[in-house]
C-alpha positions in Angstrom: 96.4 93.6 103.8 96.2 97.1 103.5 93.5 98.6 106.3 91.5 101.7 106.4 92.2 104.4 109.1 89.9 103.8 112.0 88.9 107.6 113.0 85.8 107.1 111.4 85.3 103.6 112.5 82.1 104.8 114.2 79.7 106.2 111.3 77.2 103.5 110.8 74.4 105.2 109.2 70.5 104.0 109.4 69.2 102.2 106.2 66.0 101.9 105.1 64.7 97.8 104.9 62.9 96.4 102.0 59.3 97.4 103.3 60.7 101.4 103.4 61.1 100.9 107.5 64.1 103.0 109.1 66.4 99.4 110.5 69.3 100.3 112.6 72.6 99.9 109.9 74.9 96.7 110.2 77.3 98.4 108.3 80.1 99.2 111.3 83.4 98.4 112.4 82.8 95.5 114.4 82.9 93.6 111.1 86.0 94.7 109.8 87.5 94.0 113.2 86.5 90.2 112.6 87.6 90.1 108.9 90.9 91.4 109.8 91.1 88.7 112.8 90.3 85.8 110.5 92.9 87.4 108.0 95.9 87.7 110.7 95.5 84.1 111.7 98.1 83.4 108.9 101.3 83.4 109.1 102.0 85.0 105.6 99.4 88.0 106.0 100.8 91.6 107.0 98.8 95.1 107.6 99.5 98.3 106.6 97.2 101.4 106.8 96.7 102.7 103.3 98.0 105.8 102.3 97.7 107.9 99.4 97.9 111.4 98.1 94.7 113.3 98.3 95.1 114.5 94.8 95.2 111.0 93.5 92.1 110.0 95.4 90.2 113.1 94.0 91.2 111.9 90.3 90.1 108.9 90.6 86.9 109.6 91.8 86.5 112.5 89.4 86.9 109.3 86.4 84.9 107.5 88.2 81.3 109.1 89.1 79.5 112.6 87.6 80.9 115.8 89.0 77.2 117.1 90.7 76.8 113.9 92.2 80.3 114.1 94.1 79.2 117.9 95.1 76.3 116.6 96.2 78.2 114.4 98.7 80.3 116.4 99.4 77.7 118.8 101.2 76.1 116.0 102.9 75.1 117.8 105.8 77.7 117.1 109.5 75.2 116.0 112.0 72.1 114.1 110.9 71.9 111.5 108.2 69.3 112.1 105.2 68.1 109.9 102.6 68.7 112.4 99.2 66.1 110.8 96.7 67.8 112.5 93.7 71.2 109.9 94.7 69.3 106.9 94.6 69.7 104.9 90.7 67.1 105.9 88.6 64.2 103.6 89.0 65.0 102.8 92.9 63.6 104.2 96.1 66.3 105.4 98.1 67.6 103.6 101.1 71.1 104.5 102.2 71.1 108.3 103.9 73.9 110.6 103.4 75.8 112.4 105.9 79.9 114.1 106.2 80.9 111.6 108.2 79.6 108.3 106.0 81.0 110.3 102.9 84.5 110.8 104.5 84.7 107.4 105.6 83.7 106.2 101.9 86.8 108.4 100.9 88.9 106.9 102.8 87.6 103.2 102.0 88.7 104.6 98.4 91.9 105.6 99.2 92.8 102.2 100.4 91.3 100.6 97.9 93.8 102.2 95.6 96.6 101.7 98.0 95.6 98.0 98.0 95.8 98.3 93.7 99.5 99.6 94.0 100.4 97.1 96.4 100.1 95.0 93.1 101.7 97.3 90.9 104.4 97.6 93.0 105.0 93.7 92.4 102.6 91.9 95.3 100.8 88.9 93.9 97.8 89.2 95.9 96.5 92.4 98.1 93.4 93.0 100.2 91.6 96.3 100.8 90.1 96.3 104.1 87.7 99.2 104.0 84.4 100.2 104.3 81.3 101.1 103.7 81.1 98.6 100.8 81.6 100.3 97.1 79.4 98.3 94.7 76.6 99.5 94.2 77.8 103.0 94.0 77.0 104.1 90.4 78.6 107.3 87.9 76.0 109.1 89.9 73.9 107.1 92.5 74.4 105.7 95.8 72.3 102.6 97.7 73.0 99.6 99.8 75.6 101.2 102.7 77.5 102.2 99.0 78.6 106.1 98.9 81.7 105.5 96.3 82.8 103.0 94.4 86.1 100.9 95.9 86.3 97.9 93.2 86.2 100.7 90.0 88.7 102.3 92.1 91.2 99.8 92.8 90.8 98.6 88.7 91.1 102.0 87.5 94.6 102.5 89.5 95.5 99.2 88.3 94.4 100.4 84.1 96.1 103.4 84.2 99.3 101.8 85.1 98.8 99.0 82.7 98.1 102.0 79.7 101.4 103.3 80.9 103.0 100.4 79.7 101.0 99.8 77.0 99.2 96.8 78.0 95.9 96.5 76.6 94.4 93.5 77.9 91.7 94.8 80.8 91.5 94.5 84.2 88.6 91.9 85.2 86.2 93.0 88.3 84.9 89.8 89.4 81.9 90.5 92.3 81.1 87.5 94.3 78.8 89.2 96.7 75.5 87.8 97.0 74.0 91.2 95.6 74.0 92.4 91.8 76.9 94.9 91.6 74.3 97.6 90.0 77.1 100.4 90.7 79.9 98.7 89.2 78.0 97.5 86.2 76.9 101.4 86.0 80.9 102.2 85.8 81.6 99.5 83.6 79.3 100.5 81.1 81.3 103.7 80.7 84.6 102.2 80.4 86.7 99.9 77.9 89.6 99.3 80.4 87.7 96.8 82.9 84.9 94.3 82.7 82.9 92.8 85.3 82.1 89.4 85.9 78.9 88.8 88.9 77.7 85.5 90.5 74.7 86.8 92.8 71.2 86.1 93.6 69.2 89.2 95.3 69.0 92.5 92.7 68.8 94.7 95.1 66.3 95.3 99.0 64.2 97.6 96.9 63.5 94.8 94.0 61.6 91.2 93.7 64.6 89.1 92.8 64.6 89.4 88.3 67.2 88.0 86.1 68.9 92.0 85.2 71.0 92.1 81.9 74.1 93.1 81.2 75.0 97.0 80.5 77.5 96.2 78.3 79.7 93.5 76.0 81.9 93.6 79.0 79.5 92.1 81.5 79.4 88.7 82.5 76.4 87.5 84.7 75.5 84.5 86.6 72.0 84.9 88.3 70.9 82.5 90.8 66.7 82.3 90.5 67.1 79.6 93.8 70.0 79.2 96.4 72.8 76.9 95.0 74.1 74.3 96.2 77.9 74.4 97.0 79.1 72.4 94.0 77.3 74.2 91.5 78.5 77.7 92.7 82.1 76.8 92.7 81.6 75.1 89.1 80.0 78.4 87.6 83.2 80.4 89.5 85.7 78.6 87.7 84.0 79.1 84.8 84.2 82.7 85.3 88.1 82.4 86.6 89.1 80.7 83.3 87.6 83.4 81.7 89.0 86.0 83.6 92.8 84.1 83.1 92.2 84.0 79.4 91.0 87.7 78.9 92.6 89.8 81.5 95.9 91.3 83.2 94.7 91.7 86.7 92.1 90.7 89.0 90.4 93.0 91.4 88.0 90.6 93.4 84.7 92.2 95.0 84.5 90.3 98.0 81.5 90.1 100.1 80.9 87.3 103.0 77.2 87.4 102.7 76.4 84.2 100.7 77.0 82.4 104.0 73.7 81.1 106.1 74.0 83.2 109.3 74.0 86.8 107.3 71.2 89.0 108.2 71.2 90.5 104.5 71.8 87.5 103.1 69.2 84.4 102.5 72.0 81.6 101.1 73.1 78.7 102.9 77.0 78.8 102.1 79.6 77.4 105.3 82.5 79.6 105.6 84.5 76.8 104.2 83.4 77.6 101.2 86.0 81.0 100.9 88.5 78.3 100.6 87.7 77.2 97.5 87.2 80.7 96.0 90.5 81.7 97.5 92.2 78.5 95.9 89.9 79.1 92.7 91.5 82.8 92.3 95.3 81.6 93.7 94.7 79.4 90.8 94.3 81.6 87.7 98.0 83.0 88.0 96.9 86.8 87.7 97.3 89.5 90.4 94.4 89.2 92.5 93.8 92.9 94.7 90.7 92.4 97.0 88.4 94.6 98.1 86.0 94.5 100.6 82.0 94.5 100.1 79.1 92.8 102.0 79.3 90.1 104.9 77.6 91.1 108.3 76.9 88.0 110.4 79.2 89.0 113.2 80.5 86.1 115.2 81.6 84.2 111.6 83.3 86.9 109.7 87.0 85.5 110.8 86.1 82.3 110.0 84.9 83.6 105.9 88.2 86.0 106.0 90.5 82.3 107.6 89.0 80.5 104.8 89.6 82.8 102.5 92.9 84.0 103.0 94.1 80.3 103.3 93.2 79.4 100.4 94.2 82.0 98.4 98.2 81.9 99.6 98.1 78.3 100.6 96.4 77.4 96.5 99.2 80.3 95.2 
């Protein structure tokens, strides 16, 4: 487990709801305190603080997302947080404000999201990237959701680059199982031959009616709920998605978000925690490096029981 450093633990930034109110952020480090709990109840997990070059950090983003939109973050202004309507995706209102501090602490989330990615290169089978704020719906050039910068593109671009190196061509497979659309990651996909992206979700996105989206690309692979599924059928449509992944792919970088569970106050499934289990045995079982990163999952007080689940499943199924 690779963990984010904690001087910026406290920058929990307002966000606007789905009626355009100003809502007090959940985004903060109370949750990852509980994920990494529920993770360090097994024996086999260890944690590391992520550390990378600077340099390497700044290239990656500079791949990743348009050059004026990381200027634009990057004179956030220090104190107050404001919403910048120009960084919302085209098409959205904008609900996540922007400030030094929530832009630093998205930097860092990146940076150990790419620590996370050589964890795997470096020969681990599984690694998790315990960072936030969330990454996924960060776009080339938009922000939204809590998301400043995008973690999942970044861990799968460290883990391409390598693979190029050796001349592997086979790409590496983001698969998002947070309850939300991943309209930032599809936005990187889009742009890039080296990963896909494969989605089970529901909700598009707070500012939306929930609407089937399409895929951006060839290399985007969607499951869109209409109603809340039942258990069974979720895990069915997942290993569907694994196979595909095992079949296609070199590596794994799983978007993980705990907010398909009942109790999550951005949520509006029905999932137990249990349920991580299953996905965690479901990835242990497609034999491919599997790097985690960390998304959604807010409902504080059940967070170590997702993360338990989880973890458990994955090292006890691999």
């Amino acid at each position: 487990m690779l963990m984010q450093r904690d001087e910026l633990a406290g920058c929990v930034p307002w966000i606007l709801d789905q009626d355009g109110n100003r809502t007090e952020g959940l985004d903060d480090d109370r949750r990852l305190s509980e994920v990494q709990e529920g993770l360090q109840r097994h024996p086999r997990v260890r944690a590391r603080i992520g550390a990378v070059d600077p340099q390497q950090v700044r290239q990656t983003l500079g791949v990743l997302h348009e050059a004026d939109y990381l200027e634009a973050l990057e004179q956030a202004p220090a104190e107050e947080a404001v919403l910048i309507g120009k960084l919302a995706e085209p098409g959205l209102l904008p609900d996540t404000p922007v400030c030094a501090q929530a832009f630093a602490a998205a930097r860092e989330g990146v940076a150990t999201s790419i620590a996370a990615a050589m964890s795997i290169l470096e020969g681990a089978r599984f690694s998790y990237a315990l960072c936030r704020p969330p990454g996924h719906h960060a776009g080339p050039a938009w922000l939204g959701g809590y998301c400043y910068l995008n973690n999942a593109a970044a861990a799968a671009h460290t883990l391409a680059t390598a693979a190029g190196e050796h001349g592997t061509s086979s790409p590496i497979a983001i698969l998002d199982v947070d309850l939300h659309y991943p309209n930032g990651t599809a936005g990187i996909v889009a742009r890039s031959r080296e990963m896909t992206l494969h989605s089970l979700h529901g909700s598009t996105g707070a500012n939306l009616p929930w609407e089937r989206v399409a895929p951006r690309s060839e290399r985007e692979h969607l499951v869109s709920f209409r109603n809340v599924p039942g258990s069974a059928e979720y895990l069915a449509h997942l290993e569907r998605a694994v196979a595909e992944i095992r079949r296609e792919a070199s590596a794994v970088v799983l978007s993980l978000g705990y907010d398909t569970i009942a109790a999550d106050p951005h949520g509006g499934w029905s999932f137990d925690p249990a349920i991580f289990a299953d996905v965690g045995r479901l990835l242990a079982g497609c034999e491919l490096p599997v790097c985690v990163v960390q998304e959604g999952g807010y409902a504080l007080g059940a967070l170590a029981q997702c993360s338990h689940a989880f973890v458990s499943g994955l090292l006890n199924g691999g």
